[in-house]
C-alpha atoms as a printed R data frame, in Angstrom:
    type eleno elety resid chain resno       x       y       z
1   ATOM     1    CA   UNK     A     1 -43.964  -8.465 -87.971
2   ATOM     2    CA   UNK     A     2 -40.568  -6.205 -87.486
3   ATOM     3    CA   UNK     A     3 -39.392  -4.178 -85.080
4   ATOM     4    CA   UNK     A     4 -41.327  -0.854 -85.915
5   ATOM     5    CA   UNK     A     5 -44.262  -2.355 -87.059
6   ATOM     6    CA   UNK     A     6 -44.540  -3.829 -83.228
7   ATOM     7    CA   UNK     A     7 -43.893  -0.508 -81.808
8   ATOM     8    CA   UNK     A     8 -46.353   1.319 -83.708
9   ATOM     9    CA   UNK     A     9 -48.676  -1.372 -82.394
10  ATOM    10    CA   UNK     A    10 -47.307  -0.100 -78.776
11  ATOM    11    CA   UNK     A    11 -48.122   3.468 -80.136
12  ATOM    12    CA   UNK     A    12 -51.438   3.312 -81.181
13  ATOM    13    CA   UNK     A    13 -52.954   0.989 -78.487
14  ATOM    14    CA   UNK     A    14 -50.836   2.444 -75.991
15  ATOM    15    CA   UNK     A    15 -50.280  -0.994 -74.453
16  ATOM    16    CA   UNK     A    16 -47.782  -3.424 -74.022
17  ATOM    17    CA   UNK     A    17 -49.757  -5.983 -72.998
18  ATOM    18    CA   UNK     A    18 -49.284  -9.432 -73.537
19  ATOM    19    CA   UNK     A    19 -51.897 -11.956 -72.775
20  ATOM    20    CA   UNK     A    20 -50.575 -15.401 -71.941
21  ATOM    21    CA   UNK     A    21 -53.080 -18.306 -73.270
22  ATOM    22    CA   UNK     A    22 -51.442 -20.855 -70.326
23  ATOM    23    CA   UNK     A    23 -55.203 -23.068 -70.462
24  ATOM    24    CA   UNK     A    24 -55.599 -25.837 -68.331
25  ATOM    25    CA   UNK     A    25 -58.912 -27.642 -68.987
26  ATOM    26    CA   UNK     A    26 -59.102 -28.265 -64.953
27  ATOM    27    CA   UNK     A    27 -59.255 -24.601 -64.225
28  ATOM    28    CA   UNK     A    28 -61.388 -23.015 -67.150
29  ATOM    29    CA   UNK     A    29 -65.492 -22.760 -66.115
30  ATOM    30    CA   UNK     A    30 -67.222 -25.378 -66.371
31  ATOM    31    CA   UNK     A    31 -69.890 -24.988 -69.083
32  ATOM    32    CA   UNK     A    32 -67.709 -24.771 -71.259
33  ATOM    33    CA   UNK     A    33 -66.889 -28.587 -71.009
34  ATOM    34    CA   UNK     A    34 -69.825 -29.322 -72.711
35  ATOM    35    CA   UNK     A    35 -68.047 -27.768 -75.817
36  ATOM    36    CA   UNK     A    36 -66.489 -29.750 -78.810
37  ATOM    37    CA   UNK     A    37 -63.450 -27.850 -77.983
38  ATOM    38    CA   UNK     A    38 -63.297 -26.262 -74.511
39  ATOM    39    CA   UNK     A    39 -60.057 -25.219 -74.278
40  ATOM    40    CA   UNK     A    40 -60.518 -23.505 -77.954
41  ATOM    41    CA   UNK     A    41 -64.093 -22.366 -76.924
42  ATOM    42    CA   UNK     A    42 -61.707 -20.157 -73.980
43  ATOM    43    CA   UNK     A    43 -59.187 -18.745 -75.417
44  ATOM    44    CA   UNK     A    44 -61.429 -17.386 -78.354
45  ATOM    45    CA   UNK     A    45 -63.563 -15.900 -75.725
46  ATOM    46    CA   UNK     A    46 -60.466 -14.729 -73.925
47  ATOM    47    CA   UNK     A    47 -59.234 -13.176 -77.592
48  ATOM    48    CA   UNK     A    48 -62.255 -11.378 -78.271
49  ATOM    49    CA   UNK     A    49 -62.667  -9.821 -74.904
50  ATOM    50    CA   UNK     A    50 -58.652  -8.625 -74.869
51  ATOM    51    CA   UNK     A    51 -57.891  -7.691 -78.579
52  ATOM    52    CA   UNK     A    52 -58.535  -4.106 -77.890
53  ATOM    53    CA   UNK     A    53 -56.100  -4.150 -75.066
54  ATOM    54    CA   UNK     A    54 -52.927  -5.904 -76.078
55  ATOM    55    CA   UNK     A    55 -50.837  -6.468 -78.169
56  ATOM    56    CA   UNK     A    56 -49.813  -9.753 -78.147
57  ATOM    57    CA   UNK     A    57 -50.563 -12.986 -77.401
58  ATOM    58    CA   UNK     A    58 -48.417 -16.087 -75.708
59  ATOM    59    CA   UNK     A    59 -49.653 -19.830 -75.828
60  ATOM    60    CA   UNK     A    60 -47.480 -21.778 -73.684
61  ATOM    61    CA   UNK     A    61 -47.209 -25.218 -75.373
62  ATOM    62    CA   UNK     A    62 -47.185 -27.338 -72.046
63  ATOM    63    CA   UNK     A    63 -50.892 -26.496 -71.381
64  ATOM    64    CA   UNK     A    64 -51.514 -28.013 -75.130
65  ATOM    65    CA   UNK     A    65 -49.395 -30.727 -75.053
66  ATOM    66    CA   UNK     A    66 -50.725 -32.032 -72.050
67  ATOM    67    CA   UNK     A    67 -53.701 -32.802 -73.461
68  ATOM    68    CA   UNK     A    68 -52.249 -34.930 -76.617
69  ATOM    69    CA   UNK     A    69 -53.515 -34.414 -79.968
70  ATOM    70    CA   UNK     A    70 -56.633 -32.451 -78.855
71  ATOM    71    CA   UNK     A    71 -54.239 -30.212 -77.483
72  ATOM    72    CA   UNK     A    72 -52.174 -29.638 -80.224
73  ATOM    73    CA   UNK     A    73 -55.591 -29.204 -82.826
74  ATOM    74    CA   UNK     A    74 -56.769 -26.272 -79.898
75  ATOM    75    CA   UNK     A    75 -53.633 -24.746 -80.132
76  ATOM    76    CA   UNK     A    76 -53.215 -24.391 -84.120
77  ATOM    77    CA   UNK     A    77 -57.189 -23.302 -83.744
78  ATOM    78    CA   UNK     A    78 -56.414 -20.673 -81.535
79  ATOM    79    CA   UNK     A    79 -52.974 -19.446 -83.540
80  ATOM    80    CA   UNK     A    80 -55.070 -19.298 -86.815
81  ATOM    81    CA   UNK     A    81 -58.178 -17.399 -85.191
82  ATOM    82    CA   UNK     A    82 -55.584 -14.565 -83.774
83  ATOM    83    CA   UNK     A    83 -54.204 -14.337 -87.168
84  ATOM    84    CA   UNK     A    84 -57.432 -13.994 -89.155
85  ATOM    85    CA   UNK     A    85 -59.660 -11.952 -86.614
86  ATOM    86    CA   UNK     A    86 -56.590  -9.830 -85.188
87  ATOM    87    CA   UNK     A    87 -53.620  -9.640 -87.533
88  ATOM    88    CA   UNK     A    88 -51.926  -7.062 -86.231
89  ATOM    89    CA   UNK     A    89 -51.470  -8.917 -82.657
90  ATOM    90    CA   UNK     A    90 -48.040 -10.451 -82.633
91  ATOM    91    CA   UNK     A    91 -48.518 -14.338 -81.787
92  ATOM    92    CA   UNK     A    92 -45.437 -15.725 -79.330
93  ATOM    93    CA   UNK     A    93 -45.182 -19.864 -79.015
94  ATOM    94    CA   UNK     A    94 -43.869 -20.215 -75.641
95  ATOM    95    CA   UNK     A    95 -42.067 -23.177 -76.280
96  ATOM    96    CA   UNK     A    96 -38.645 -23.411 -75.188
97  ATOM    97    CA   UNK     A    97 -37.196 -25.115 -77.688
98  ATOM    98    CA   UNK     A    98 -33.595 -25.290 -78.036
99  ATOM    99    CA   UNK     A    99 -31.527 -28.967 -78.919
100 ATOM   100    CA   UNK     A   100 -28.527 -30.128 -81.242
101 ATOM   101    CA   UNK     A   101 -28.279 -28.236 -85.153
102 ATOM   102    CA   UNK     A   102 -30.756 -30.646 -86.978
103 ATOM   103    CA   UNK     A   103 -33.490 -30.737 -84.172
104 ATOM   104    CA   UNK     A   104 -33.562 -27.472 -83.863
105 ATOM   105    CA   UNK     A   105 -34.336 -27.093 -87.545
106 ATOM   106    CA   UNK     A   106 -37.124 -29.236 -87.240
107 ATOM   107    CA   UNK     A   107 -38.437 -27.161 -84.353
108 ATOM   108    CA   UNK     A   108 -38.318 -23.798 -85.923
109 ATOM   109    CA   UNK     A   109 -39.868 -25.597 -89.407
110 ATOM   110    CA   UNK     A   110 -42.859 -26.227 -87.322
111 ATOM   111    CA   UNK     A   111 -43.440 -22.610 -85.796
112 ATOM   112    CA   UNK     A   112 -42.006 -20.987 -88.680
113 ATOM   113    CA   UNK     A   113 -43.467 -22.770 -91.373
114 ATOM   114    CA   UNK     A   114 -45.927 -24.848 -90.793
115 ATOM   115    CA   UNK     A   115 -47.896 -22.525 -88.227
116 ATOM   116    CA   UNK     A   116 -46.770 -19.266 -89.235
117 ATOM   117    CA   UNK     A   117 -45.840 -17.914 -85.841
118 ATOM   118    CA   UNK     A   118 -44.410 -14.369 -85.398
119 ATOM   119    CA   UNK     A   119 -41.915 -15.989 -82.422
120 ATOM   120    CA   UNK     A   120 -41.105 -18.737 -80.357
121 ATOM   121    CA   UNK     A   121 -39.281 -18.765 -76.947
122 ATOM   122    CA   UNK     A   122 -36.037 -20.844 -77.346
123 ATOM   123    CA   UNK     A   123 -33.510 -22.068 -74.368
124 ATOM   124    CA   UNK     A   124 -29.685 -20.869 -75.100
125 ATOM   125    CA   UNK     A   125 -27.811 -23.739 -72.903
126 ATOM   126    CA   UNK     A   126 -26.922 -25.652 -75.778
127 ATOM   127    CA   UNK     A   127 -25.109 -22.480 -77.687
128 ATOM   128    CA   UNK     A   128 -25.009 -20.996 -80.754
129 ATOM   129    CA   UNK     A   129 -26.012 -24.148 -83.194
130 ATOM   130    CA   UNK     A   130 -29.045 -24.607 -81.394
131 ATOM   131    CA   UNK     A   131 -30.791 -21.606 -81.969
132 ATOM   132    CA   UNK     A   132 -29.401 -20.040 -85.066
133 ATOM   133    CA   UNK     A   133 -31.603 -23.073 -87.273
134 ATOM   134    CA   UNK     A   134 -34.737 -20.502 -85.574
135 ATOM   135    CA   UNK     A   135 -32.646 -17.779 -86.927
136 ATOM   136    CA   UNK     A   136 -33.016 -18.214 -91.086
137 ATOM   137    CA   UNK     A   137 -36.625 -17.285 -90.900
138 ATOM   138    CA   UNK     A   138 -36.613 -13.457 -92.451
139 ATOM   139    CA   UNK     A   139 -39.237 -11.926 -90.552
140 ATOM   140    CA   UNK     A   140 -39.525 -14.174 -87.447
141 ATOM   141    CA   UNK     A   141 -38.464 -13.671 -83.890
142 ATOM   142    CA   UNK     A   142 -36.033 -15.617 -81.174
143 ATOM   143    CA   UNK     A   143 -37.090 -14.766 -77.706
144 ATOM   144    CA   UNK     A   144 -33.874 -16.255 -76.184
145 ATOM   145    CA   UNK     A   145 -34.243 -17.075 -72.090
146 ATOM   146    CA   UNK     A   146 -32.027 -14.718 -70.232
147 ATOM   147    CA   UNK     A   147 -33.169 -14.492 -66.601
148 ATOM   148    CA   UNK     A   148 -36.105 -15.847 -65.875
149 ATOM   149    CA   UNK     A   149 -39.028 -14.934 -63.308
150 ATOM   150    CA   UNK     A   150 -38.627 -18.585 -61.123
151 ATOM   151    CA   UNK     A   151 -37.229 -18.358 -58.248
152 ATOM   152    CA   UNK     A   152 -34.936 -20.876 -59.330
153 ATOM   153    CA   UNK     A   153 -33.250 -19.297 -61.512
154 ATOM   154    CA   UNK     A   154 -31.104 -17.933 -59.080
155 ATOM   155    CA   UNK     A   155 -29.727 -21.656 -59.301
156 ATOM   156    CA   UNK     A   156 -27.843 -20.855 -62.385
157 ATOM   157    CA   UNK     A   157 -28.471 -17.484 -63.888
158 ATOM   158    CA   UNK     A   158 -26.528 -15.310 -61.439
159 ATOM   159    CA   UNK     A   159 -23.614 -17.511 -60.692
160 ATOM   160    CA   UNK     A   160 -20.669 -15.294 -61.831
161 ATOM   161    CA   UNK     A   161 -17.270 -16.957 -63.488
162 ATOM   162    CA   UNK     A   162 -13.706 -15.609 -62.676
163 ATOM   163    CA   UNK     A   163 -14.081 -12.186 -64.105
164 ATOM   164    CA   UNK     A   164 -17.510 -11.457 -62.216
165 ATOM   165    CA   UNK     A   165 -19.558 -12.342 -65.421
166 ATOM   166    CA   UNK     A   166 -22.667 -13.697 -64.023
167 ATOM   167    CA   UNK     A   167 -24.411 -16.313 -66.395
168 ATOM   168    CA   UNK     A   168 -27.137 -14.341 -67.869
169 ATOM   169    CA   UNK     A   169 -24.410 -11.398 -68.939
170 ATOM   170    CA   UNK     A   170 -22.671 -13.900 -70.626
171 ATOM   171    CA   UNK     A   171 -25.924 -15.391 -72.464
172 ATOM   172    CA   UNK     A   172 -26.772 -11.674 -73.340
173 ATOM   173    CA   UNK     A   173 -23.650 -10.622 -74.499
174 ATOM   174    CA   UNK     A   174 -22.840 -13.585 -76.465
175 ATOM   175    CA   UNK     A   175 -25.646 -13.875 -78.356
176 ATOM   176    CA   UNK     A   176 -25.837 -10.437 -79.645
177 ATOM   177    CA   UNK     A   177 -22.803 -12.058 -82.465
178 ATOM   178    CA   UNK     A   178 -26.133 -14.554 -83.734
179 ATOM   179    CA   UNK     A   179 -28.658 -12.060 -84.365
180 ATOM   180    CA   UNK     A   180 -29.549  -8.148 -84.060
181 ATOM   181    CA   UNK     A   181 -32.069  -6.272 -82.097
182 ATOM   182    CA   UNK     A   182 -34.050  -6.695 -85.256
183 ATOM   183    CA   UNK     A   183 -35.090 -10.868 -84.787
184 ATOM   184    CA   UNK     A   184 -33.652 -11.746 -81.445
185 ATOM   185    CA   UNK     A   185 -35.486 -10.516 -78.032
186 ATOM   186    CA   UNK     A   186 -35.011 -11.676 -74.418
187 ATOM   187    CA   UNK     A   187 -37.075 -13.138 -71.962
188 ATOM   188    CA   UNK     A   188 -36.437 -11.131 -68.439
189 ATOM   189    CA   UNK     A   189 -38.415 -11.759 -65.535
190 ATOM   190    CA   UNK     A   190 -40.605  -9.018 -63.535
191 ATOM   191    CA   UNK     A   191 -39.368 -10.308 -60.444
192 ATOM   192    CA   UNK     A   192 -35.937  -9.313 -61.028
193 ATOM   193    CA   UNK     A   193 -36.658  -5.670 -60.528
194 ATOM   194    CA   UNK     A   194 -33.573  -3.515 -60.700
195 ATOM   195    CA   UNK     A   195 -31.764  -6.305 -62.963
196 ATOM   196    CA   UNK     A   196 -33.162  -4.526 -65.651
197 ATOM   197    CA   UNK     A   197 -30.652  -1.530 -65.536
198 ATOM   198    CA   UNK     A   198 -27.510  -3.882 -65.799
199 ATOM   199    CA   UNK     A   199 -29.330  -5.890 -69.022
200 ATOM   200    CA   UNK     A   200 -29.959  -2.258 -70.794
201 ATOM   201    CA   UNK     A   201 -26.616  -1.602 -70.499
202 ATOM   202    CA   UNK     A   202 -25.659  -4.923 -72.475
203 ATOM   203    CA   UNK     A   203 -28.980  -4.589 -74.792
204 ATOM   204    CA   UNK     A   204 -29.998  -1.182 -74.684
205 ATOM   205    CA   UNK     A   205 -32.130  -1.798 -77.791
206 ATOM   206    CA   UNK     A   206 -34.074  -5.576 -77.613
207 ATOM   207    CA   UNK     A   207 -37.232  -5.907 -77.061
208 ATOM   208    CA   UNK     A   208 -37.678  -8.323 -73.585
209 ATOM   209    CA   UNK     A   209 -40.575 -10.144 -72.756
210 ATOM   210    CA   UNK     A   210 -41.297  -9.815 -69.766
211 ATOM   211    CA   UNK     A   211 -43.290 -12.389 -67.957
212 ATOM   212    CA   UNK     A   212 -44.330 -12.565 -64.150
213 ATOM   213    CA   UNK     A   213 -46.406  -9.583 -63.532
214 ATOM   214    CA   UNK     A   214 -49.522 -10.668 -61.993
215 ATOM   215    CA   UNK     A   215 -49.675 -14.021 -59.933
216 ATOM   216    CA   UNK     A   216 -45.714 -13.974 -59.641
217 ATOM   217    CA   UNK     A   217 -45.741 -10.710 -58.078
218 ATOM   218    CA   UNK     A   218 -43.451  -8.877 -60.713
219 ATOM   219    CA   UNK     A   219 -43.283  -4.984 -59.941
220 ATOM   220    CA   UNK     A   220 -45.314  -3.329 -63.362
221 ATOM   221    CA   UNK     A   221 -43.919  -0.064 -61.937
222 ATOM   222    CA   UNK     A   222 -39.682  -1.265 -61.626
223 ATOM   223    CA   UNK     A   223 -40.300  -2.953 -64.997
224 ATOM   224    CA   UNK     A   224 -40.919   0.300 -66.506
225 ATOM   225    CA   UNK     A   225 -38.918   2.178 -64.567
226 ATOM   226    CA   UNK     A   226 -35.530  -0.011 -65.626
227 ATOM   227    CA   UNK     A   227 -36.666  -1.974 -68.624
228 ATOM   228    CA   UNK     A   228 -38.151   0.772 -71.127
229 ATOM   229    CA   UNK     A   229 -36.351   2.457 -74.120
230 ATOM   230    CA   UNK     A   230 -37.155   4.628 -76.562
231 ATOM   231    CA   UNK     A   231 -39.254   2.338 -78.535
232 ATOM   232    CA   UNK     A   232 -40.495   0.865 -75.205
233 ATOM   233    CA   UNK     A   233 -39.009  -2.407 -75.719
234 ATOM   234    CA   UNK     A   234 -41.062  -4.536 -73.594
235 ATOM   235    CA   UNK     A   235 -43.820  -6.693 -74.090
236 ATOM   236    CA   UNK     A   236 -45.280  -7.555 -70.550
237 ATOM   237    CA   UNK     A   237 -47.169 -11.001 -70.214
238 ATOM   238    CA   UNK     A   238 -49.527 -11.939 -67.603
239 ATOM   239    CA   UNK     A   239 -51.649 -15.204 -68.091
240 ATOM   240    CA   UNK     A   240 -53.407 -16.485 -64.745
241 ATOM   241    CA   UNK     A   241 -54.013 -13.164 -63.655
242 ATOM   242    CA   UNK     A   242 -56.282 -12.389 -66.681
243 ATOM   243    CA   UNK     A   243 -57.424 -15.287 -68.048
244 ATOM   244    CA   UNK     A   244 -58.346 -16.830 -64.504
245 ATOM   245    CA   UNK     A   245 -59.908 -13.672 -63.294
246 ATOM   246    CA   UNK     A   246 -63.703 -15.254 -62.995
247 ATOM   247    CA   UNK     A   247 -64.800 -18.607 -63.332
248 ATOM   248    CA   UNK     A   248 -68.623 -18.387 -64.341
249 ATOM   249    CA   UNK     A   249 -70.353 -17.776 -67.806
250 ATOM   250    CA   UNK     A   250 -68.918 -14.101 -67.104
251 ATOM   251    CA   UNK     A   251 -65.503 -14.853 -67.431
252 ATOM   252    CA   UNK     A   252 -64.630 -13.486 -70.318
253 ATOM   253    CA   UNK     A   253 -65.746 -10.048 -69.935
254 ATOM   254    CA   UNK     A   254 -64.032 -10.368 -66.806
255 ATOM   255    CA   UNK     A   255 -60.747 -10.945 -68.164
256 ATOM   256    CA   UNK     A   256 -60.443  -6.813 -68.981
257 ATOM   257    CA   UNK     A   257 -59.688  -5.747 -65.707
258 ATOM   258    CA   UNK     A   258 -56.412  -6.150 -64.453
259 ATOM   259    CA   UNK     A   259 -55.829  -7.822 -61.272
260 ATOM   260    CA   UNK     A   260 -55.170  -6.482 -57.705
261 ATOM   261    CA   UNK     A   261 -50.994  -5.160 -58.070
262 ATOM   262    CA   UNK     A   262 -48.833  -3.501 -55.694
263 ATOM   263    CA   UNK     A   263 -47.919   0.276 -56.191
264 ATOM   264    CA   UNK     A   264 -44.554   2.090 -55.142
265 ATOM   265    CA   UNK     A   265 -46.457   2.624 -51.014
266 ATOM   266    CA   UNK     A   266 -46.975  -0.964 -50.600
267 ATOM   267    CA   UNK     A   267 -50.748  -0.428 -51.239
268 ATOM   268    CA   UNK     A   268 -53.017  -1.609 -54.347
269 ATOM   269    CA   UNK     A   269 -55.086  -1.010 -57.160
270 ATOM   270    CA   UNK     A   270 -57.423  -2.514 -59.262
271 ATOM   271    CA   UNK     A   271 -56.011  -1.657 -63.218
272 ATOM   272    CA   UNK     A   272 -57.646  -2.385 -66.330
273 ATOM   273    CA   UNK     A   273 -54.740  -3.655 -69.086
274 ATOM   274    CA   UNK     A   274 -54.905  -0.869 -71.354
275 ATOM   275    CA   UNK     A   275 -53.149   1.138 -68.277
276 ATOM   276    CA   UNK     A   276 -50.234  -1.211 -68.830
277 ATOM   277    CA   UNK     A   277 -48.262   1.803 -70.949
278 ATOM   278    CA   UNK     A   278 -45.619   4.229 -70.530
279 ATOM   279    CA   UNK     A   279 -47.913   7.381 -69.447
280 ATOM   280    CA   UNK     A   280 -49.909   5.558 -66.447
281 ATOM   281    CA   UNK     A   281 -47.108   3.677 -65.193
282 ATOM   282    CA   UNK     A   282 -43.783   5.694 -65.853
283 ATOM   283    CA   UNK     A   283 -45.044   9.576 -66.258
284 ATOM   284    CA   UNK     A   284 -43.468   8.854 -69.626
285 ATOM   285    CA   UNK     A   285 -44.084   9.426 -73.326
286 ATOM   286    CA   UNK     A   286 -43.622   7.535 -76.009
């Protein structure tokens, strides 16, 4: 999927939405442990209920591997039913991949390749040979890690050098030589509210996913207000907040309304995820 193909997807759903697939087998309902595959039984239930509403979709890998080889089969189950139930949803591996030349190959061969995925998150702290092996595939996405929505990143991401550079500025800047607004996006936390207006002035044009909205408390409103273009350029994940919405054989239907979130007063609203667009959240049009 390229650039405008993803924003007509924006367009015509009017939603940004991404739904993060981040299953742990101790927190989905219980019935469905008495399926062959209950962590694929979910997220298909999850899919179906959500498809209309987003318009994309983020397995994290951790929640997969954890559980082995069973893992890894739910996750290629799930990856395939998106792609041939919902094609037009753009598929993100939330991986973090990122390691020396000829591992990184080998990484970007197996979400490239041999899965087919439209992205895959990748970790820049080993430089430029580690993630331009992810960057050969015509048609596939980096989302490199920028500044992240933990409070730790703090640790390392805003530490400034000499010239008042701070970390992320420097991962921004410098990486914008690799690849062009075209295959390369960046991951920005939604807790790092007005952060967003200093990274569109390095990368007015990327697309950033933008993860902690929901259960990390991430401002929806600031997100829009800093982060959007002109072809929106964001793609705004929450996972626990949607998929862990209701725990009984009604969870899936469930899993449409968006969670309790703070407005610009201090007070809250219940939103459903197809409000997660430019006109309910910025008074703007796209």
């Amino acid at each position: 999927m390229n650039k405008q193909q993803l924003f007509e997807n924006i367009k015509r759903k009017k939603s940004f939405l991404c739904v993060g697939l981040d299953t742990d087998i101790k927190k989905i309902p219980e019935h469905l442990l008495k399926e062959e595959d209950p962590i694929f039984a979910f997220n298909k239930a999850i899919i179906d209920a959500t498809a209309d509403l987003c318009i994309a979709y983020k397995p994290n890998l951790a929640f997969y591997e954890s559980m082995g080889v069973k893992g890894w089969i739910a996750f290629e189950k799930t990856v395939n039913y998106i792609k041939q139930n919902y094609p037009d949803q753009f598929i993100i591996a939330d991986a973090k991949r990122g390691d020396i030349g000829n591992t990184s190959a080998m990484y970007a061969r197996t979400f490239f390749e041999e899965l087919d995925i439209d992205s895959v998150t990748v970790a820049p702290y080993m430089g430029e040979d580690s993630v331009t092996p992810f960057l050969t595939y015509e048609g596939k996405w980096v989302i490199l890690l920028a500044l992240t929505s933990n409070k730790g990143s703090h640790d390392f991401q805003l530490t400034e050098d000499t010239n008042g550079e701070r970390l992320f500025e420097k991962v921004l800047r410098k990486s914008q030589e690799w690849a062009s607004d075209e295959q390369m996006m960046y991951v920005v936390g939604a807790t790092q509210g007005r952060a967003f207006e200093d990274i569109r002035k390095i990368v007015p044009e990327h697309f950033l996913l933008v993860p902690g909205v929901g259960a990390q408390g991430g401002s929806l409103e600031e997100v829009c207000k800093y982060g959007m273009n002109k072809t929106c350029g964001l793609i705004v994940n929450s996972s626990r907040g949607i998929i862990y919405v209701d725990k009984t054989e009604n969870f899936a239907a469930a899993s449409r309304m968006w969670p309790m979130m703070s407005t610009p007063n201090g007070q809250f609203r219940s939103q459903r995820p197809q409000a997660m667009h430019s006109e309910a959240w910025c008074g703007r049009s796209l």
